[in-house]
PDB file as gemmi writes it, atoms N, CA and C in Angstrom:
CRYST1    1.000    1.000    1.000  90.00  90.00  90.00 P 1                      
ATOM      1  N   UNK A   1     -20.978  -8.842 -39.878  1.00  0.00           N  
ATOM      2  CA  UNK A   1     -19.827  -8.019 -39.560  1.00  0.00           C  
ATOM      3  C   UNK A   1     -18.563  -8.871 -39.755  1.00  0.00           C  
ATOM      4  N   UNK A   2     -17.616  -8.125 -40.594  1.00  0.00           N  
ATOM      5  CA  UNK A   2     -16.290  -9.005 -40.755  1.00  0.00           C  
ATOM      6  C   UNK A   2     -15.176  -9.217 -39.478  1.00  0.00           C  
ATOM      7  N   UNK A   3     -14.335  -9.702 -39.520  1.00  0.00           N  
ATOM      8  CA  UNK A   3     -13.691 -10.304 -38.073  1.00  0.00           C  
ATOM      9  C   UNK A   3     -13.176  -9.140 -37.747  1.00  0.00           C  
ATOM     10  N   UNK A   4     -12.428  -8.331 -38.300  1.00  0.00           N  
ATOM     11  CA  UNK A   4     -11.858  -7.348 -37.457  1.00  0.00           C  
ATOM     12  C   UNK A   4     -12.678  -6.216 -36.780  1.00  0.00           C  
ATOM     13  N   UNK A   5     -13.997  -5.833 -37.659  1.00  0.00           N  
ATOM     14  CA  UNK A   5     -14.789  -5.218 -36.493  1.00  0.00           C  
ATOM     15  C   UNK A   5     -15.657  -6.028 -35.649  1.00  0.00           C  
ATOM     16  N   UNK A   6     -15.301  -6.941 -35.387  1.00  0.00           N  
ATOM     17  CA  UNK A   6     -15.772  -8.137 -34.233  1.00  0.00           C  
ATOM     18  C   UNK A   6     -14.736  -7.919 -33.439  1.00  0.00           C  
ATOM     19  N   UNK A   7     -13.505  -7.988 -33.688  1.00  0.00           N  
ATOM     20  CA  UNK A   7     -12.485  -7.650 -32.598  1.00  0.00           C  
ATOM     21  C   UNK A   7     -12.773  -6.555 -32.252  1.00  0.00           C  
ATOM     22  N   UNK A   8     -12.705  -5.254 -32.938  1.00  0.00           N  
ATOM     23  CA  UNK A   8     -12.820  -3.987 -32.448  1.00  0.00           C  
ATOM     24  C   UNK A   8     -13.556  -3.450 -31.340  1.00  0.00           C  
ATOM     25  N   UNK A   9     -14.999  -4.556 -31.960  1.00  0.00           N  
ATOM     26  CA  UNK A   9     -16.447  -4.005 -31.263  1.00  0.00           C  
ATOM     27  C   UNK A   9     -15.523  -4.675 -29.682  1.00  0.00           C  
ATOM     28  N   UNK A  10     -14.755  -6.263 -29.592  1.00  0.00           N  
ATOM     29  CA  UNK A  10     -14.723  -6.967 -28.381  1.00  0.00           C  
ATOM     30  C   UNK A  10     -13.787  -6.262 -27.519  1.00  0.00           C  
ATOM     31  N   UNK A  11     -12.816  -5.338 -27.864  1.00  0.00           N  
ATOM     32  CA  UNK A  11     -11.588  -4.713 -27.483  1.00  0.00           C  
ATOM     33  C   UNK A  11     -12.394  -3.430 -26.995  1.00  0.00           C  
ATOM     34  N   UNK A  12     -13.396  -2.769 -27.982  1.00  0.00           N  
ATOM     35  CA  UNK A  12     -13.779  -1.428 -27.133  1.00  0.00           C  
ATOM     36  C   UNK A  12     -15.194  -1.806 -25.922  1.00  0.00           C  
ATOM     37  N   UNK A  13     -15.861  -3.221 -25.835  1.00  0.00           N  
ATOM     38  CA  UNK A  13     -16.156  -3.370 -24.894  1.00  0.00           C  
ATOM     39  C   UNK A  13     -15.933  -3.673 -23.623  1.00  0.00           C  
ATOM     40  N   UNK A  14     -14.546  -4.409 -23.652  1.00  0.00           N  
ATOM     41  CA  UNK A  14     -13.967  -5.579 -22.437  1.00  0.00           C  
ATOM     42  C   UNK A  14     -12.514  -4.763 -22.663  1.00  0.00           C  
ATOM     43  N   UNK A  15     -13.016  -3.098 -22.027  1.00  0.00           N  
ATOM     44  CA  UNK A  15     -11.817  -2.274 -21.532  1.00  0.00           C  
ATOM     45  C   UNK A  15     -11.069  -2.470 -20.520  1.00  0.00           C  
ATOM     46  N   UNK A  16     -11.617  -3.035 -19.638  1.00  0.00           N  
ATOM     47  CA  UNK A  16     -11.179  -2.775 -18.019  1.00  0.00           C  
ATOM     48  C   UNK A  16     -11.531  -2.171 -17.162  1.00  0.00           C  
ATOM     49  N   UNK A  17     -12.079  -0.791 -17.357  1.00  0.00           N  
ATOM     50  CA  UNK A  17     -12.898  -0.365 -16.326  1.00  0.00           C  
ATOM     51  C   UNK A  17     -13.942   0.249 -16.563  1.00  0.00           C  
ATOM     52  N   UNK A  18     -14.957   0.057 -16.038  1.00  0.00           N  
ATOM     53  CA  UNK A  18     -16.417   0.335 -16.183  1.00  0.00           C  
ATOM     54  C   UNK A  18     -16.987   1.492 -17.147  1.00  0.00           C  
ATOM     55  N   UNK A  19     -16.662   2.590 -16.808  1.00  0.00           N  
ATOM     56  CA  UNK A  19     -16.550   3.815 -16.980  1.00  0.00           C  
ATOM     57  C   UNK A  19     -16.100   3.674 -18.950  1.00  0.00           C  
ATOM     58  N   UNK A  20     -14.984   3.165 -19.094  1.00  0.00           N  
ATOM     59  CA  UNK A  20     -14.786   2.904 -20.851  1.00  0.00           C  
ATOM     60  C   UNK A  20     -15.264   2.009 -21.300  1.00  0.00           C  
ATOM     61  N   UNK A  21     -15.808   0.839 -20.949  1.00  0.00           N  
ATOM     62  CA  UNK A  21     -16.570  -0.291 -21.452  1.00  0.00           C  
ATOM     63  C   UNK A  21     -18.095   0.534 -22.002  1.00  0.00           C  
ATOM     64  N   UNK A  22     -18.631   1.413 -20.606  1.00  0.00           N  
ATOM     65  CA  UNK A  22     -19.795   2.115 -21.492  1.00  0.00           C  
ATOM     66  C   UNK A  22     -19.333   3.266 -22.105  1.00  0.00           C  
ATOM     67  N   UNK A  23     -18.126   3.868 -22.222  1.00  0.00           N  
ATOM     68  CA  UNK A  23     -18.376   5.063 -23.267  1.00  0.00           C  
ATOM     69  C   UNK A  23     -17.923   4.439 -24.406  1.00  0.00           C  
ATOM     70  N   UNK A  24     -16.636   3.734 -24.599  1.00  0.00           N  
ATOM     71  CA  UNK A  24     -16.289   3.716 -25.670  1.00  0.00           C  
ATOM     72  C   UNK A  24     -17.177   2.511 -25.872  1.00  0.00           C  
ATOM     73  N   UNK A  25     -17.278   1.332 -25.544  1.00  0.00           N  
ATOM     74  CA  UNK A  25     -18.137   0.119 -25.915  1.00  0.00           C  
ATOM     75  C   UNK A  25     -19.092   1.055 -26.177  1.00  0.00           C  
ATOM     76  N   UNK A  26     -19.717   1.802 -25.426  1.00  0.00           N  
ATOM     77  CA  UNK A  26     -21.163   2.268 -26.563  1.00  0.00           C  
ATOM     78  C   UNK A  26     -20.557   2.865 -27.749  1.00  0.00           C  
ATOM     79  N   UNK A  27     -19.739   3.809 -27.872  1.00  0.00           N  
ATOM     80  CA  UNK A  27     -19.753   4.155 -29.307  1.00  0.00           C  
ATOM     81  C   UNK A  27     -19.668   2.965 -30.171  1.00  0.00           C  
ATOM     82  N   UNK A  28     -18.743   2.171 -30.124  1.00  0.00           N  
ATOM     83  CA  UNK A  28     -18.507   1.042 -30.920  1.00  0.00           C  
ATOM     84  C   UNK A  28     -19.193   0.242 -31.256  1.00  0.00           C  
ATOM     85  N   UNK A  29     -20.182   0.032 -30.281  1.00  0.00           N  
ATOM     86  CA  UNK A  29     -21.750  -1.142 -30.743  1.00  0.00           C  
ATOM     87  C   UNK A  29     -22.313  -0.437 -31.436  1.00  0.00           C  
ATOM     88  N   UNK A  30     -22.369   1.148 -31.621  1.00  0.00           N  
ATOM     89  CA  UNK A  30     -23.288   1.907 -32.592  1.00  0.00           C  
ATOM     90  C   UNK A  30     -22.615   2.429 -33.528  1.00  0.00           C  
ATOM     91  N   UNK A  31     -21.281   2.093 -33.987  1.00  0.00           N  
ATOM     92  CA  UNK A  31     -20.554   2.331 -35.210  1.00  0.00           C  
ATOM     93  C   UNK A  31     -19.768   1.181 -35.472  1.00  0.00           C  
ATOM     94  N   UNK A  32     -19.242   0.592 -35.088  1.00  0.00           N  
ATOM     95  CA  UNK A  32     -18.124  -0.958 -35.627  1.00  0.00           C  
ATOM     96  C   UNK A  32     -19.067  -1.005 -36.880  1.00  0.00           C  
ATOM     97  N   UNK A  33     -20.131  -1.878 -37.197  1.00  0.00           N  
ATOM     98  CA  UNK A  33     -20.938  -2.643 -38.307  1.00  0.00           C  
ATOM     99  C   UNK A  33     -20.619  -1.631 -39.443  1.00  0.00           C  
ATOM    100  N   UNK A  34     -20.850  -0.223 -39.284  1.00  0.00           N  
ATOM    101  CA  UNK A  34     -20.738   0.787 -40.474  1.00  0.00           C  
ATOM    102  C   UNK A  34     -19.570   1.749 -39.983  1.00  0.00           C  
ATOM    103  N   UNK A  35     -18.673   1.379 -40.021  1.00  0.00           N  
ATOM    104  CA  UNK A  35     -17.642   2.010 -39.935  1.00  0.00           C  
ATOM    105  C   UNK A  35     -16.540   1.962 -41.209  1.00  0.00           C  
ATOM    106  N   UNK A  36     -16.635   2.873 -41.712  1.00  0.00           N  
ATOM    107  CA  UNK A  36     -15.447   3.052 -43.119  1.00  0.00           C  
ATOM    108  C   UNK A  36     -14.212   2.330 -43.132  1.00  0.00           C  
ATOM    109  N   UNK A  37     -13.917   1.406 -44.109  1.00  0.00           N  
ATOM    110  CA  UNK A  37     -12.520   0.776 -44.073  1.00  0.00           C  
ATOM    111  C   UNK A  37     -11.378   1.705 -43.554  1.00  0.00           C  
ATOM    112  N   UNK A  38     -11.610   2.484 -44.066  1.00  0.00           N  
ATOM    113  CA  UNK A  38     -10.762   3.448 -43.933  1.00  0.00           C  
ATOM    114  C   UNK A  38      -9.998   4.208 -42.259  1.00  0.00           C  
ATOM    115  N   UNK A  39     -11.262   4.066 -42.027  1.00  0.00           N  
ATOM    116  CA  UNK A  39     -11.110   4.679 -40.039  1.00  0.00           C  
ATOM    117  C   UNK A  39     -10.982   3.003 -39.549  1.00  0.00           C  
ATOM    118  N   UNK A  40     -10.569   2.198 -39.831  1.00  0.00           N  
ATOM    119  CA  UNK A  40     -10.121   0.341 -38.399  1.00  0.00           C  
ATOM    120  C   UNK A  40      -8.788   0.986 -38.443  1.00  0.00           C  
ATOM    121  N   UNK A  41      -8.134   1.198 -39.192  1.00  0.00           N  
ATOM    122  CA  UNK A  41      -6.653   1.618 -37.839  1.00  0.00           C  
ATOM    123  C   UNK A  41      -6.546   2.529 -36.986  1.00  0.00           C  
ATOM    124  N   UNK A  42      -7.676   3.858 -37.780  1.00  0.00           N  
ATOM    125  CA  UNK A  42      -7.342   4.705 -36.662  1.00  0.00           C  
ATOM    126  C   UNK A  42      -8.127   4.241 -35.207  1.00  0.00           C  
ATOM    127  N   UNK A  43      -9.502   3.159 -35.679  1.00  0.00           N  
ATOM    128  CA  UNK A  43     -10.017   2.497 -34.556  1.00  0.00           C  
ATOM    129  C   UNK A  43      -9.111   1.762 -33.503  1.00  0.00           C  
ATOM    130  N   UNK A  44      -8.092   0.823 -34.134  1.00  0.00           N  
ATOM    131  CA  UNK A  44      -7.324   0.041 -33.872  1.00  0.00           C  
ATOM    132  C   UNK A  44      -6.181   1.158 -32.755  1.00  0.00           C  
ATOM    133  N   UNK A  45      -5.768   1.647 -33.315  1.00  0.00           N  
ATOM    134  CA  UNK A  45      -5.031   2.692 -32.761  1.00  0.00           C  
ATOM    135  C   UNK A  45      -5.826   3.581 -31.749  1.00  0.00           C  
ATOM    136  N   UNK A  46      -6.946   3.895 -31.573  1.00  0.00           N  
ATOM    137  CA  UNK A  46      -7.659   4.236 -30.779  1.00  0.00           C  
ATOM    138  C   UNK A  46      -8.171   3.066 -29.116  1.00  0.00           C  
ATOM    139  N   UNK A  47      -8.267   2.002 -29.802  1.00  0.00           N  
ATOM    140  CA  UNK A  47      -8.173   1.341 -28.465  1.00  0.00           C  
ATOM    141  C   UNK A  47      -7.229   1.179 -27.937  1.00  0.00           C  
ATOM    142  N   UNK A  48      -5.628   1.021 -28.522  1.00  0.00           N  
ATOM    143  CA  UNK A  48      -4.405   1.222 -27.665  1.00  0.00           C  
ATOM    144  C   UNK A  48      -3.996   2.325 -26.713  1.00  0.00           C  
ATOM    145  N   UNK A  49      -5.227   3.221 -26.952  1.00  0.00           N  
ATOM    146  CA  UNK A  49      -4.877   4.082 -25.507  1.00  0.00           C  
ATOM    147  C   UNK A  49      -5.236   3.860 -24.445  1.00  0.00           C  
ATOM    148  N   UNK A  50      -4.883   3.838 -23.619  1.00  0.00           N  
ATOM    149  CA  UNK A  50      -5.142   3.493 -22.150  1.00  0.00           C  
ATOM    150  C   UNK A  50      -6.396   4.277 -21.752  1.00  0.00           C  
ATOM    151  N   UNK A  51      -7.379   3.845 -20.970  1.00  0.00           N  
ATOM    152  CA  UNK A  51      -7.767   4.097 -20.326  1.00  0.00           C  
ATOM    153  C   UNK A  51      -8.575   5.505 -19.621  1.00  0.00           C  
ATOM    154  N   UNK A  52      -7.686   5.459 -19.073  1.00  0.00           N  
ATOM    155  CA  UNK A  52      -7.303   6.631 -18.192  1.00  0.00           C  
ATOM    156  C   UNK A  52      -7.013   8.114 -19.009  1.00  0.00           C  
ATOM    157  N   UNK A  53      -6.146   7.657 -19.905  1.00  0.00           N  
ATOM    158  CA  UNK A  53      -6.222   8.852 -20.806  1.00  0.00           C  
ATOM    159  C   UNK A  53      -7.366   9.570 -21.936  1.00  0.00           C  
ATOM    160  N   UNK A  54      -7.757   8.128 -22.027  1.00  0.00           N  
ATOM    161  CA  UNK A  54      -9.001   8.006 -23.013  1.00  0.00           C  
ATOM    162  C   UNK A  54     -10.543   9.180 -22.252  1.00  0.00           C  
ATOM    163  N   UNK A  55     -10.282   8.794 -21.225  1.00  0.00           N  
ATOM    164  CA  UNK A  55     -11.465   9.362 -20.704  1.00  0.00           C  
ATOM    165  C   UNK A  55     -10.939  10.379 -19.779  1.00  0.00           C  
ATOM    166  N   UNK A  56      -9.573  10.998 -19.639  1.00  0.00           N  
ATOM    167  CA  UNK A  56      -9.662  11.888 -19.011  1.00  0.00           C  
ATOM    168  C   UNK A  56      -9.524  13.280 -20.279  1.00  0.00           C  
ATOM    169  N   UNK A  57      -9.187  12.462 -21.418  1.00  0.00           N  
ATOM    170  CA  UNK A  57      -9.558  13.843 -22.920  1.00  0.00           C  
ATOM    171  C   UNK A  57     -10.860  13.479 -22.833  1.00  0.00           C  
ATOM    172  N   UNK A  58     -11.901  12.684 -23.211  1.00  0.00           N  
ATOM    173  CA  UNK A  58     -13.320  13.007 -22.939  1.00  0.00           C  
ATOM    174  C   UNK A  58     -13.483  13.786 -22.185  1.00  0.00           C  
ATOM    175  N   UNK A  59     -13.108  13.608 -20.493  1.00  0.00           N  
ATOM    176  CA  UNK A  59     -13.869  14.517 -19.609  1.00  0.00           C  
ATOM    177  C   UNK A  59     -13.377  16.041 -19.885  1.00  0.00           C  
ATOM    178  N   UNK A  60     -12.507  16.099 -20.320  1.00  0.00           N  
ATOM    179  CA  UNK A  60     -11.068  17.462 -20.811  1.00  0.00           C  
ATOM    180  C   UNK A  60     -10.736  17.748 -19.183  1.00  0.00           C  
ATOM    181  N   UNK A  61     -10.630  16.745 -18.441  1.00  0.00           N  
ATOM    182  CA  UNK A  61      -9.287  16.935 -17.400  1.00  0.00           C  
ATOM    183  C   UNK A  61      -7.835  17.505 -17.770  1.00  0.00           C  
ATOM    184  N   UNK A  62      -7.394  16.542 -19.169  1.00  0.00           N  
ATOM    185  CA  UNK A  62      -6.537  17.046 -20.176  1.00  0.00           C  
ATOM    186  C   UNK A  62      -7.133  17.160 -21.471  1.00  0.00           C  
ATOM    187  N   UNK A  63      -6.254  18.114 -22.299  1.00  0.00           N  
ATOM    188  CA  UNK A  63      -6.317  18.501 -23.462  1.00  0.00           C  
ATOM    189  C   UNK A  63      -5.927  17.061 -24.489  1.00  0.00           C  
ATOM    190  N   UNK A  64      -7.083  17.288 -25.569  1.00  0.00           N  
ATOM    191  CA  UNK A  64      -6.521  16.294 -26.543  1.00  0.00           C  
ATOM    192  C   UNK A  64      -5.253  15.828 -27.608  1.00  0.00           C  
ATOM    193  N   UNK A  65      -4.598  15.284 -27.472  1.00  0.00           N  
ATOM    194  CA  UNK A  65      -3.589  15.592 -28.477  1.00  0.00           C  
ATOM    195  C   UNK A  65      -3.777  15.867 -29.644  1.00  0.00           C  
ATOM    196  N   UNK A  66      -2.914  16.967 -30.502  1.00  0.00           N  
ATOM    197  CA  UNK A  66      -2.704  17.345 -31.585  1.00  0.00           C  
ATOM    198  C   UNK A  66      -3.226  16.157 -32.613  1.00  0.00           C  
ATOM    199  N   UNK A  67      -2.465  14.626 -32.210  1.00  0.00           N  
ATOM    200  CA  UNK A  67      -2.563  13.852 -33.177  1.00  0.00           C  
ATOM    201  C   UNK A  67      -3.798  13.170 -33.192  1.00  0.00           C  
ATOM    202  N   UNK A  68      -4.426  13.114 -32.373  1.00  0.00           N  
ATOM    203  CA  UNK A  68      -6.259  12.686 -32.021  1.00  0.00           C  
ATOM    204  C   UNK A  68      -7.204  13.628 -32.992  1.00  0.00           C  
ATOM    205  N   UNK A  69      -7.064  15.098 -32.904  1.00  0.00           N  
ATOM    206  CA  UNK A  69      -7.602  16.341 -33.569  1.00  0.00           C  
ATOM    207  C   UNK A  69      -8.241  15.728 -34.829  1.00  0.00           C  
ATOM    208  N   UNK A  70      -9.373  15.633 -35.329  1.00  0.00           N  
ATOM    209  CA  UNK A  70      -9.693  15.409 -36.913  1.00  0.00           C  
ATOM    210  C   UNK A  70      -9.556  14.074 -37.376  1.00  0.00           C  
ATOM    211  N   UNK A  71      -9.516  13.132 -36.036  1.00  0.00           N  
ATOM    212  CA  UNK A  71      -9.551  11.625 -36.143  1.00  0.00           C  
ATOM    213  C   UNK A  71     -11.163  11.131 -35.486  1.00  0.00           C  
ATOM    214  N   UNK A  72     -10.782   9.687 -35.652  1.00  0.00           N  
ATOM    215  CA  UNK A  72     -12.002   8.879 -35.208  1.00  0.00           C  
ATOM    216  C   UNK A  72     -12.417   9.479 -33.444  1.00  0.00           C  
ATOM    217  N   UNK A  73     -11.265   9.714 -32.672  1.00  0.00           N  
ATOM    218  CA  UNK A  73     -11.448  10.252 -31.395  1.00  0.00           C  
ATOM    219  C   UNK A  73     -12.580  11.173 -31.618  1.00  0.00           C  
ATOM    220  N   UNK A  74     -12.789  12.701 -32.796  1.00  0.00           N  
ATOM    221  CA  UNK A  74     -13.653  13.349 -32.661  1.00  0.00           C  
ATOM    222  C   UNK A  74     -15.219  12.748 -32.380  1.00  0.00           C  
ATOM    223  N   UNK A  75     -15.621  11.725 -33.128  1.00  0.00           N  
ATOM    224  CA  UNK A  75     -16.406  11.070 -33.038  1.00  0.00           C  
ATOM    225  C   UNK A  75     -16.910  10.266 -32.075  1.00  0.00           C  
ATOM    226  N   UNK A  76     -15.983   9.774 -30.881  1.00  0.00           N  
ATOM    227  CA  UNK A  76     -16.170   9.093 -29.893  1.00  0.00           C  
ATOM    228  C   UNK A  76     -16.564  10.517 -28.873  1.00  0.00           C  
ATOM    229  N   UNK A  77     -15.747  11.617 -29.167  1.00  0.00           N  
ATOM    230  CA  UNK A  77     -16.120  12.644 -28.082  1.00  0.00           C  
ATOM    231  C   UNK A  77     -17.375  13.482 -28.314  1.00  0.00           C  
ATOM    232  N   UNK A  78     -17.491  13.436 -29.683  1.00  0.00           N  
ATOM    233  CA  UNK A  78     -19.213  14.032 -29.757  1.00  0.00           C  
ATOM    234  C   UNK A  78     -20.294  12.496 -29.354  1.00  0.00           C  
ATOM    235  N   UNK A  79     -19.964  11.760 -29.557  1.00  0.00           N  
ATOM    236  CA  UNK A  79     -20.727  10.676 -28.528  1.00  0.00           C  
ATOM    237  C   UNK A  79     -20.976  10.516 -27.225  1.00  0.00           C  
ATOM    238  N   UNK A  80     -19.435  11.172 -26.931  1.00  0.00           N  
ATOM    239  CA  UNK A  80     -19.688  11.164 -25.249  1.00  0.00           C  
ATOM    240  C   UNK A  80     -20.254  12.563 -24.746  1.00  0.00           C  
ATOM    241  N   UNK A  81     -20.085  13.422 -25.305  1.00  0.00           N  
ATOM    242  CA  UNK A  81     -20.889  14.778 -25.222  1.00  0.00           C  
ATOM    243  C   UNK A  81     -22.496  14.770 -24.934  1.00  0.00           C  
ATOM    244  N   UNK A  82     -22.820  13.986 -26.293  1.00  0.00           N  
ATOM    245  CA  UNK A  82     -24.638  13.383 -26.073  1.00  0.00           C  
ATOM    246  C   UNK A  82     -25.070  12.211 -25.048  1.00  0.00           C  
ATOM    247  N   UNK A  83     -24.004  11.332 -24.409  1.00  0.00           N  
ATOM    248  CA  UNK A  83     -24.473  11.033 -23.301  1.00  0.00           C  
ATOM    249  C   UNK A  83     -24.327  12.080 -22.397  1.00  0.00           C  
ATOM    250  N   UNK A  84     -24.136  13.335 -21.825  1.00  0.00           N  
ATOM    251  CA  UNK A  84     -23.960  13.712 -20.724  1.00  0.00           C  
ATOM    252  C   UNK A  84     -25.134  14.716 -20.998  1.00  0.00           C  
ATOM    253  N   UNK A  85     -25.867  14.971 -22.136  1.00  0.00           N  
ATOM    254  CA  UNK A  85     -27.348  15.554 -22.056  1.00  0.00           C  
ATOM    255  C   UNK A  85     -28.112  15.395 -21.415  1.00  0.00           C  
TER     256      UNK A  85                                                      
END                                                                             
């Protein structure tokens, strides 16, 4: 794996709080290695969200933003969908 999805994978594991370390750290240990050049910024840009927001559009406490819609986010939320099976 090249360095920046080594960062990626280390940034979406060592979130801060428990709760995003296993959702998003799991998506990321099971996509970083094969993840399209193309989707690391929107990755990159995807870990700069906080937290809190991150997983309160997973849970849909709130609605997702417009600009998330048809991004890498879709993919993290059908991930988190199949953990709650």
């Amino acid at each position: 794996m090249d360095n920046r999805r080594k960062r990626i994978l280390y940034r979406a594991t060592h979130r801060g709080t428990k709760e995003a370390d296993f959702v998003v750290g799991g998506f990321f240990t099971e996509t970083a290695a094969r993840l399209p050049d193309a989707k690391l910024d929107e990755a990159d840009a995807l870990l700069e969200v906080l937290d809190a927001d991150l997983m309160d559009w997973l849970m849909g406490r709130l609605p997702v933003p417009d600009a998330w819609k048809g991004t890498l986010f879709d993919d993290l939320l059908a991930y988190y969908r199949a953990l709650e099976k």
